[in-house]
matplotlib code that plots the C-alpha trace (Angstrom):
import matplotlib.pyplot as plt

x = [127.8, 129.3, 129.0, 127.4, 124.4, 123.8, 122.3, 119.6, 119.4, 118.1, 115.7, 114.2, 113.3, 111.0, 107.8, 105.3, 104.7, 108.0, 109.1, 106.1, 107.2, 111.1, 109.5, 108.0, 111.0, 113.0, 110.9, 110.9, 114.5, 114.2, 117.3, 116.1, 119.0, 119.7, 115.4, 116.6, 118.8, 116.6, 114.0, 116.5, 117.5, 114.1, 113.1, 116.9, 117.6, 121.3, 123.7, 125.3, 127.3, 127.7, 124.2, 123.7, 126.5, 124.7, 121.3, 121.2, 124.0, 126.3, 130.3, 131.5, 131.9, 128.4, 127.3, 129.5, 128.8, 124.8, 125.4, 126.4, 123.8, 121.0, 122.1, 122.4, 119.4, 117.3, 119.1, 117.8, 114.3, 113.9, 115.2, 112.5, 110.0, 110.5, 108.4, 106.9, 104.0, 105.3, 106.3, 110.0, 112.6, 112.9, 117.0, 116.1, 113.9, 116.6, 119.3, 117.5, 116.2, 120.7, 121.3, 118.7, 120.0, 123.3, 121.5, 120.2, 123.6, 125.3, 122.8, 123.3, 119.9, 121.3, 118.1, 116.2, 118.8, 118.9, 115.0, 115.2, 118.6, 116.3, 113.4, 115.7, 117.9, 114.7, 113.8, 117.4, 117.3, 113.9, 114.9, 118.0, 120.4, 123.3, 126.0, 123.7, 122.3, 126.6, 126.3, 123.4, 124.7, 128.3, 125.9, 124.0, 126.9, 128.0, 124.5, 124.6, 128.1, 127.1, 124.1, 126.0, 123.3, 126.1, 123.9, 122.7, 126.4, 126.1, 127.4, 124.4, 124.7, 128.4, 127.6, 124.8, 127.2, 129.3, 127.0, 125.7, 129.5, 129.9, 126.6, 127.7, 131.2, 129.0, 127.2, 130.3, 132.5, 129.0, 129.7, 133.1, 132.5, 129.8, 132.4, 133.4, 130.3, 129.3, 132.7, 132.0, 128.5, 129.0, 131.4, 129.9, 133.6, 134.1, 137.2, 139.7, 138.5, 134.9, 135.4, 136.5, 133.3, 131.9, 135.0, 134.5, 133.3, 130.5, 128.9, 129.5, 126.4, 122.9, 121.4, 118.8, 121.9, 123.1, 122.6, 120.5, 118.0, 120.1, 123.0, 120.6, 120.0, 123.7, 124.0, 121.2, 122.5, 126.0, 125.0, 122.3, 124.5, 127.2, 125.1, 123.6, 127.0, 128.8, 125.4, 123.9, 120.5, 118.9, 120.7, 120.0, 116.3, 116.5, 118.4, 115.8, 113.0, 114.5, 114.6, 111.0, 109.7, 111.9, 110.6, 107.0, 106.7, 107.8, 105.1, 106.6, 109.6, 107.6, 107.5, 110.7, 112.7, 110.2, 113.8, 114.8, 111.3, 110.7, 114.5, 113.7, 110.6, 113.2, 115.5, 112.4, 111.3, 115.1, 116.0, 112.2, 113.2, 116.4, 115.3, 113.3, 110.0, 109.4, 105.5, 106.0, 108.3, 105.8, 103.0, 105.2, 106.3, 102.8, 101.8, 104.2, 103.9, 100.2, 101.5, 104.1, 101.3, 98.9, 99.2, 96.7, 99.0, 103.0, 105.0, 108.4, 109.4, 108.5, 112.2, 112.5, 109.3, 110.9, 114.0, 112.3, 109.6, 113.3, 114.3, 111.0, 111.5, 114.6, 113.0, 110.3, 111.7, 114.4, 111.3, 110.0, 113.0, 112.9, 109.4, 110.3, 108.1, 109.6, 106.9, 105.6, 109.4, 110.1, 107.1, 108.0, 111.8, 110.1, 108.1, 108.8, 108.3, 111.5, 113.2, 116.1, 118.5, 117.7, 119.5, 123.1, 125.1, 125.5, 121.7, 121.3, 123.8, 121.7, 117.8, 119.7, 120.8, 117.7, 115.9, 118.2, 117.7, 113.8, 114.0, 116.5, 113.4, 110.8, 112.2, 113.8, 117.3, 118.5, 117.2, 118.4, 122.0, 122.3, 121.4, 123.8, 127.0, 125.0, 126.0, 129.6, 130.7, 129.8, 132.2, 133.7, 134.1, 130.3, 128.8, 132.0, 130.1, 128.1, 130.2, 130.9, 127.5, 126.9, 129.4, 127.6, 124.2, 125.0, 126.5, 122.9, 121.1, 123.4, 122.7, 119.0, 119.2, 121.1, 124.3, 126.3, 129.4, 130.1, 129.8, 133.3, 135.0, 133.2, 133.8, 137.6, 136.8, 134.9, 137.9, 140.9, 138.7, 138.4, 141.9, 142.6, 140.2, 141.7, 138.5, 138.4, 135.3, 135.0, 131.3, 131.9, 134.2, 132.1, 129.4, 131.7, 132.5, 129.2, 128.3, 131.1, 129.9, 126.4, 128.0, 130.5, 128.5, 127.1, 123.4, 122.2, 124.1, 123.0, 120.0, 122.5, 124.8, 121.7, 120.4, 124.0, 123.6, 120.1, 121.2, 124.0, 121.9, 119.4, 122.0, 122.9, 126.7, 125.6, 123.8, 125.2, 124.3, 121.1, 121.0, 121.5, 120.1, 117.4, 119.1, 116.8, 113.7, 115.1, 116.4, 112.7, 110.7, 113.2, 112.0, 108.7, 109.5]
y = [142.0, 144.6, 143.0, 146.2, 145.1, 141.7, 143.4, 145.6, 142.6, 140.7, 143.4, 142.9, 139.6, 140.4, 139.9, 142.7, 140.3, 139.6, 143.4, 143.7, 140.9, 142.6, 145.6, 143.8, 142.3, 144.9, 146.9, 144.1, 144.2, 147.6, 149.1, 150.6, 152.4, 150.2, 150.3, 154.4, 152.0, 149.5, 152.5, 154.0, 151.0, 149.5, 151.4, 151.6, 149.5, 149.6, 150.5, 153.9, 154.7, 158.5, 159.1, 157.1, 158.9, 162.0, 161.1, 159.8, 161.9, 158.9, 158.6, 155.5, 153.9, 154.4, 153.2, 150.2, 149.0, 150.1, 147.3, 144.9, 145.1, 145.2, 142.3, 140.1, 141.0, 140.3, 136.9, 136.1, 137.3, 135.6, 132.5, 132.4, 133.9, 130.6, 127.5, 124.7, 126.4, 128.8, 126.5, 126.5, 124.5, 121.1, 121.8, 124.9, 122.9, 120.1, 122.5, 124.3, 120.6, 119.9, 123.5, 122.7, 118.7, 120.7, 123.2, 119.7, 117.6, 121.4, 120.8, 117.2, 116.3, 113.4, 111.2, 114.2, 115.2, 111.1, 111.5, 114.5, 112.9, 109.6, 111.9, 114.6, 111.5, 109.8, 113.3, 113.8, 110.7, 110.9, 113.9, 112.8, 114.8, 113.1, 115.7, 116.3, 112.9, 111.5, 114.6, 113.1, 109.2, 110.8, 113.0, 109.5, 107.6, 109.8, 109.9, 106.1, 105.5, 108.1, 106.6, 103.1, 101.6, 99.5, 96.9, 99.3, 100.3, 97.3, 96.0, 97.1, 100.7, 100.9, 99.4, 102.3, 104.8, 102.9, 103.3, 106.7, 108.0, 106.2, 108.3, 111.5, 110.9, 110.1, 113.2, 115.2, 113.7, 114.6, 118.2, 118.5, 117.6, 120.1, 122.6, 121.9, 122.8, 125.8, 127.6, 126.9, 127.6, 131.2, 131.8, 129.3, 128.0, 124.1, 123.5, 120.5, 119.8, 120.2, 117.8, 114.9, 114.8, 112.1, 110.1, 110.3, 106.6, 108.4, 109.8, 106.5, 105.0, 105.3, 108.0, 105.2, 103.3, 105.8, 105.7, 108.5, 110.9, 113.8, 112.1, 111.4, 115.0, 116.3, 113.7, 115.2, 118.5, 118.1, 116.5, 118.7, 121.6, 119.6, 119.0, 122.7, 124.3, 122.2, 123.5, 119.8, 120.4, 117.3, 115.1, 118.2, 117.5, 114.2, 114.5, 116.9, 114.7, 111.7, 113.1, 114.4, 111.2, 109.7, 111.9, 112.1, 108.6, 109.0, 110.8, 111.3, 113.2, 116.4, 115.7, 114.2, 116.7, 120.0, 121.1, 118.8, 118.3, 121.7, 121.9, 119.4, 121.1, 124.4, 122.2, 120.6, 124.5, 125.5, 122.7, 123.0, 126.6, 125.8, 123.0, 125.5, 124.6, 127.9, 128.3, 124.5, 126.1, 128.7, 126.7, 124.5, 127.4, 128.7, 125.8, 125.9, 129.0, 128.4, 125.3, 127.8, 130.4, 128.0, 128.9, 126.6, 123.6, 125.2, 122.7, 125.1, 127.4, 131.1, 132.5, 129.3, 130.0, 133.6, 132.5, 129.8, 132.7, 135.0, 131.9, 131.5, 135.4, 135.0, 131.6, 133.7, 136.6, 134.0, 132.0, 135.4, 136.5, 132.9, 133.2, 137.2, 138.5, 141.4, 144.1, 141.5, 140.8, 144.7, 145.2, 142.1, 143.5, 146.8, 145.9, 147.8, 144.2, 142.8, 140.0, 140.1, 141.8, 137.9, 136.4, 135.3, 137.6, 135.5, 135.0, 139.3, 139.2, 137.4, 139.5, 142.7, 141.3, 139.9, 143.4, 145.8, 143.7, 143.7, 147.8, 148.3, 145.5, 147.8, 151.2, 152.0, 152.1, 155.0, 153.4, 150.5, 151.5, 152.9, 149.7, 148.1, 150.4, 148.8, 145.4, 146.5, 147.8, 144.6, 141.7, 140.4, 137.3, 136.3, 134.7, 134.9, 133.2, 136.5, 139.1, 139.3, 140.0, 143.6, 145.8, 144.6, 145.1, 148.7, 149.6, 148.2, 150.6, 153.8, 152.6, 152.6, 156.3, 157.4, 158.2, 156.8, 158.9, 157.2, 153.6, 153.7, 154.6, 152.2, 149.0, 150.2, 149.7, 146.5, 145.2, 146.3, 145.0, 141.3, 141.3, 141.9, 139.1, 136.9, 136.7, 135.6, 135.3, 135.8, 135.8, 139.4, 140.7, 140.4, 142.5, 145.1, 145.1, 145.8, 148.0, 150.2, 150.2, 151.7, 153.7, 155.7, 154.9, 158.2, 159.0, 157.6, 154.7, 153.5, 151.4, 148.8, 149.0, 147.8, 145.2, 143.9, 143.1, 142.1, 139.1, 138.4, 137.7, 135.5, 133.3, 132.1, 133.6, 135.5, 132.9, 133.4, 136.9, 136.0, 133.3, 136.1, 139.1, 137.8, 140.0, 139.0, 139.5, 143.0, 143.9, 142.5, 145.2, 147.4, 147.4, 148.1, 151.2]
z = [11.4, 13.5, 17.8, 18.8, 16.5, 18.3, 21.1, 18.4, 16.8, 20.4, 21.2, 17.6, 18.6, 21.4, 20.9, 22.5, 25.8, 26.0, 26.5, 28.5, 30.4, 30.6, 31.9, 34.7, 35.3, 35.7, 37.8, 40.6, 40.1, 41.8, 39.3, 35.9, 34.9, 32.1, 31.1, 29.2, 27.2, 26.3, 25.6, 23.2, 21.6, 21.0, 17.8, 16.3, 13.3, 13.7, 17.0, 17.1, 19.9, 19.3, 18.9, 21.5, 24.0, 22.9, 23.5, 26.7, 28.5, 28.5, 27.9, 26.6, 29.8, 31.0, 27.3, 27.7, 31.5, 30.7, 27.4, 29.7, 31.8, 29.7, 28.0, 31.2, 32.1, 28.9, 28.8, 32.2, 32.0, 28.5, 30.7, 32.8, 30.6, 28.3, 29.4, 27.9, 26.9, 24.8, 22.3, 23.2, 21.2, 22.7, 22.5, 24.4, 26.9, 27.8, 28.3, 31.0, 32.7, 32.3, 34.0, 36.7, 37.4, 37.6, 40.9, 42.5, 42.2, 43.8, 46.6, 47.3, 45.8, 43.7, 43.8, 42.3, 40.1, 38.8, 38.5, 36.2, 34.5, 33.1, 31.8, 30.5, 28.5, 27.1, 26.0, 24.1, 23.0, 21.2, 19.3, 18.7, 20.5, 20.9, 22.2, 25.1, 25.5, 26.1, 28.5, 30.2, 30.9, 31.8, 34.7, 35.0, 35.9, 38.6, 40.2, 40.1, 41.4, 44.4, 45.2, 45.0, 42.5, 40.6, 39.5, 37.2, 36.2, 33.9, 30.3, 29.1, 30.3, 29.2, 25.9, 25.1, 26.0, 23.3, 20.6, 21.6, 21.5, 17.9, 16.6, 17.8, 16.0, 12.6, 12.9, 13.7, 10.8, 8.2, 10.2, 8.9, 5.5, 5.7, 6.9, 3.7, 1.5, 2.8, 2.4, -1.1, -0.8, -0.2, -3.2, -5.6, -5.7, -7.5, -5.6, -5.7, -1.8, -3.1, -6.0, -3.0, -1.6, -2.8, -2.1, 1.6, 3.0, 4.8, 1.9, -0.5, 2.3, 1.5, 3.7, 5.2, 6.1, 8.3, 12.0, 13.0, 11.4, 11.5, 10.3, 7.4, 7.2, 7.3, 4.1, 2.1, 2.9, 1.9, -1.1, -2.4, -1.5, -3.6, -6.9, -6.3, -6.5, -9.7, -11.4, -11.6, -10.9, -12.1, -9.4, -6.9, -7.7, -7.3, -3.9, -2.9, -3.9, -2.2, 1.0, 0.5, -0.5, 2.7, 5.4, 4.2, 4.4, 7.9, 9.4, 13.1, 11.8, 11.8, 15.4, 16.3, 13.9, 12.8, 11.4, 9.5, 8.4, 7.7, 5.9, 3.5, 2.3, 1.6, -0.3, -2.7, -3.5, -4.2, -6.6, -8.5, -8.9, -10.4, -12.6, -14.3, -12.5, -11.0, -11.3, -8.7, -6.5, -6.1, -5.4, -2.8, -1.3, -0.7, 0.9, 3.3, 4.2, 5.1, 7.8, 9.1, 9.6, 11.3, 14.8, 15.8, 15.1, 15.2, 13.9, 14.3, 17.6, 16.8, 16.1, 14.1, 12.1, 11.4, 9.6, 7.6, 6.7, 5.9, 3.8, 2.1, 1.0, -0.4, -2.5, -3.5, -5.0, -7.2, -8.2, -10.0, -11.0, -13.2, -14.2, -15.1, -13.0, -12.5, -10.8, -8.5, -7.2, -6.8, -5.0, -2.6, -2.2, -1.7, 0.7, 4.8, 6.5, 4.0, 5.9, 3.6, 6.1, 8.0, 5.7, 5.1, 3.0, 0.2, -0.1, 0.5, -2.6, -4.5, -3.5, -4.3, -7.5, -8.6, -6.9, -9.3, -12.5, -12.4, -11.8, -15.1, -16.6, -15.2, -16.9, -13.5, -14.3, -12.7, -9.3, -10.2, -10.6, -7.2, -6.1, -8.2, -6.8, -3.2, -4.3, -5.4, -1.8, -0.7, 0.2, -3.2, -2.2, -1.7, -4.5, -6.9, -9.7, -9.8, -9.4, -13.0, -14.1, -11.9, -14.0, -17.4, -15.7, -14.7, -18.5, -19.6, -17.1, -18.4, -22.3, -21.5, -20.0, -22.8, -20.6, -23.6, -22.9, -19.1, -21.2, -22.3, -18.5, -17.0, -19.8, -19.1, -14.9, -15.6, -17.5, -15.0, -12.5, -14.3, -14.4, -11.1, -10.1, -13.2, -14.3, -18.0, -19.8, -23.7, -23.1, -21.5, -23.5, -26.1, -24.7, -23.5, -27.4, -28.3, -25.7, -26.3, -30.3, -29.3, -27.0, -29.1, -32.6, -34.4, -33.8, -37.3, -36.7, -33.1, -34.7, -36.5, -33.4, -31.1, -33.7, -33.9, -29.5, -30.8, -33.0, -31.0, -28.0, -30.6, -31.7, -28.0, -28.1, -24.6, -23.0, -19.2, -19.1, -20.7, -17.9, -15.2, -16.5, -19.1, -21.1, -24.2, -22.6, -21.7, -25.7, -26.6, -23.9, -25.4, -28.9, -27.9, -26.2]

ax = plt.figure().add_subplot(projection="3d")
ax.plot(x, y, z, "-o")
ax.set_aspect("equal")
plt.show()
């Protein structure tokens, strides 16, 4: 994502009484030369400085110091818009009590700031936020030593900053290693330093063995990730069910951790889906979309329920992509409130796949190819186990329009275009040979050069682009027509 966007992308996020609320701001500021800015910005999907320049009378100077300053200034109204009752993130809530201990220590006020210090540590430490909470006994110490309160500078204060030090460097070793993962993630890529995972000490331990809950969730994550990407979806169901089965017998994580909580609920839909229990996935998924939408009882902060709700999107539309369910995934993809853009790349690779190859199901083929040429100017290196399957997917689309005269160019740019990747796959080759028989057979002949892709399919000699493209669900539809 281009930087310019981030500031589009921050105004998006505003919900109506927080622009109100920006507005009021700004006007008690007394200086709303940046407001024309914001005005402009507001109902722009995507940041363009010429238009921009051009609408408001501005040279790139102006633009950029008028940037600046409406930035600043929505960062420190949001600031002080956000309080407790607004269902802020509890992360969110002890940074802000750590920047104002920081205001009474600058003034001297060190019995206040040690006041706010203990309930802003118990806090952490309840939700498990170690980074801040070794931040907090290092700010602890000082107010003690200043106030000269060394009986409570004891062995068992130096000892908790001991252990609390040895939990943070867990979770940040399980960080690493997850480093790892989602390089691979993105690219589908079974790599030597993927294969070591499961040699690492940390991840021989049982997840209950491990020292704090989101150490437990960093294991789980690796490891479903892991077993997701080498394709073994039984043991990434049973790693996803596992962790279910671990936090829903512990009802206070929904409290403690709504995250990891709500994470683990993601995970169950994902693997059900891949295990080829789509119509369960669904029914998961529904459910918890219903607890995201209560607002009654919000279990997640409100950006935080809009990315889940994103990453419940993307689940969706692969769930009927699985189940075929083609017209009810197009109208989804289709629809104007699409989270899709949300999501990571990799997972937008994989909605505009799944998007194009229920039009070419639905008899849209020629729309469906223009969103196919979408997905090739993307980044070749997302989802690489993928890639393969758009060039075939387009030929499919131009056979069912009749355009058999292009088939030939583009089976000659699908192969250079394999070899320049070293992709090798006689799985593909063989349906370039076919489709390059139908394509150049005479008229009377095309019926025996379809039935040949016909049988070939049946016998299972194309099963990963019948995997990815149902491609025998599509010669079936075609028969009928």
């Amino acid at each position: 994502m281009r930087k310019q966007d981030h500031l589009v992308q921050l105004i998006a996020t505003l919900s109506p009484a927080e622009k109100r609320n920006f507005r009021q701001f700004s006007a008690q500021q007394g200086d709303t030369g940046y407001m024309t800015l914001f005005d402009a910005l507001e109902s722009e999907p995507h940041y363009n400085a010429g238009q921009l320049m051009k609408k408001l009378n501005l040279d790139s100077k102006q633009l950029r110091n008028g940037k600046y300053y409406l930035s600043q200034s929505l960062l420190k109204c949001l600031r002080n818009y956000e309080q407790p009752a607004v269902n802020v993130p509890v992360n969110r809530l002890v940074e802000i009590s750590r920047s104002e201990i920081s205001i009474l220590l600058g003034r001297g006020l060190v019995d206040y700031a040690l006041e706010m210090t203990n309930k802003t540590l118990e806090l952490a430490m309840e939700y498990e936020m170690f980074d801040m909470a070794n931040n907090l006994m290092a700010v602890k110490y000082i107010c003690l030593h200043n106030l000269e309160r060394f009986d409570e500078l004891n062995e068992a204060f130096f000892d908790e900053r001991e252990r609390l030090a040895r939990v943070a460097t867990e979770y940040r070793t399980l960080h690493r290693i997850n480093c790892i993962v989602a390089q691979a993630e993105r690219k589908r890529e079974v790599k030597s330093s993927l294969d070591k995972i499961p040699d690492y000490a940390i991840m021989k331990q049982k997840p209950e063995t491990l020292q704090s809950l989101v150490a437990q969730e960093a294991w789980f994550d690796i490891m479903f990730k892991f077993y997701t990407i080498k394709k073994e979806r039984v043991k990434a169901l049973e790693t996803a069910r596992l962790q279910w089965k671990l936090y829903d017998k512990h009802k206070s994580i929904r409290r403690i951790a709504p995250f990891i909580w709500a994470k683990s609920y993601l995970y169950l839909i994902e693997a059900e889906a891949e295990s080829g229990s789509a119509k369960k996935a669904i029914e998961l998924l529904h459910k918890f979309d219903l607890i995201l939408q209560d607002k009654a009882k919000p279990v997640l902060s409100k950006g935080t329920t809009q990315m889940f709700k994103a990453h419940l999107y993307a689940l969706n539309l692969a769930a009927l992509f699985k189940l075929k369910r083609f017209k009810e995934l197009i109208k989804e993809a289709e629809s104007p409130d699409s989270p899709a853009l949300q999501r990571p790349l990799y997972e937008q690779f994989l909605i505009l796949l799944s998007y194009s190859v229920a039009l070419m199901h639905e008899k849209q083929s020629d729309k469906a190819i223009i969103k196919l040429n979408e997905l090739l100017q993307l980044n070749a290196q997302e989802r690489q186990d993928l890639q393969p399957y758009i060039r075939p997917a387009i030929i499919l689309c131009q056979l069912q329009l009749g355009n058999y005269q292009v088939v030939p160019y583009l089976i000659k740019s699908a192969k250079a275009w394999m070899k320049r990747q070293k992709i090798n796959s006689r799985e593909i080759d063989l349906f370039f040979s076919l489709a390059y028989s139908i394509a150049k057979a005479p008229a009377f002949q095309k019926p025996q050069a379809w039935t040949k892709l016909q049988q070939t399919v049946a016998t299972n000699k194309l099963t990963a682009l019948n995997r990815e493209l149902h491609l025998s669900h599509w010669m079936k539809r075609k028969d009928k027509r």
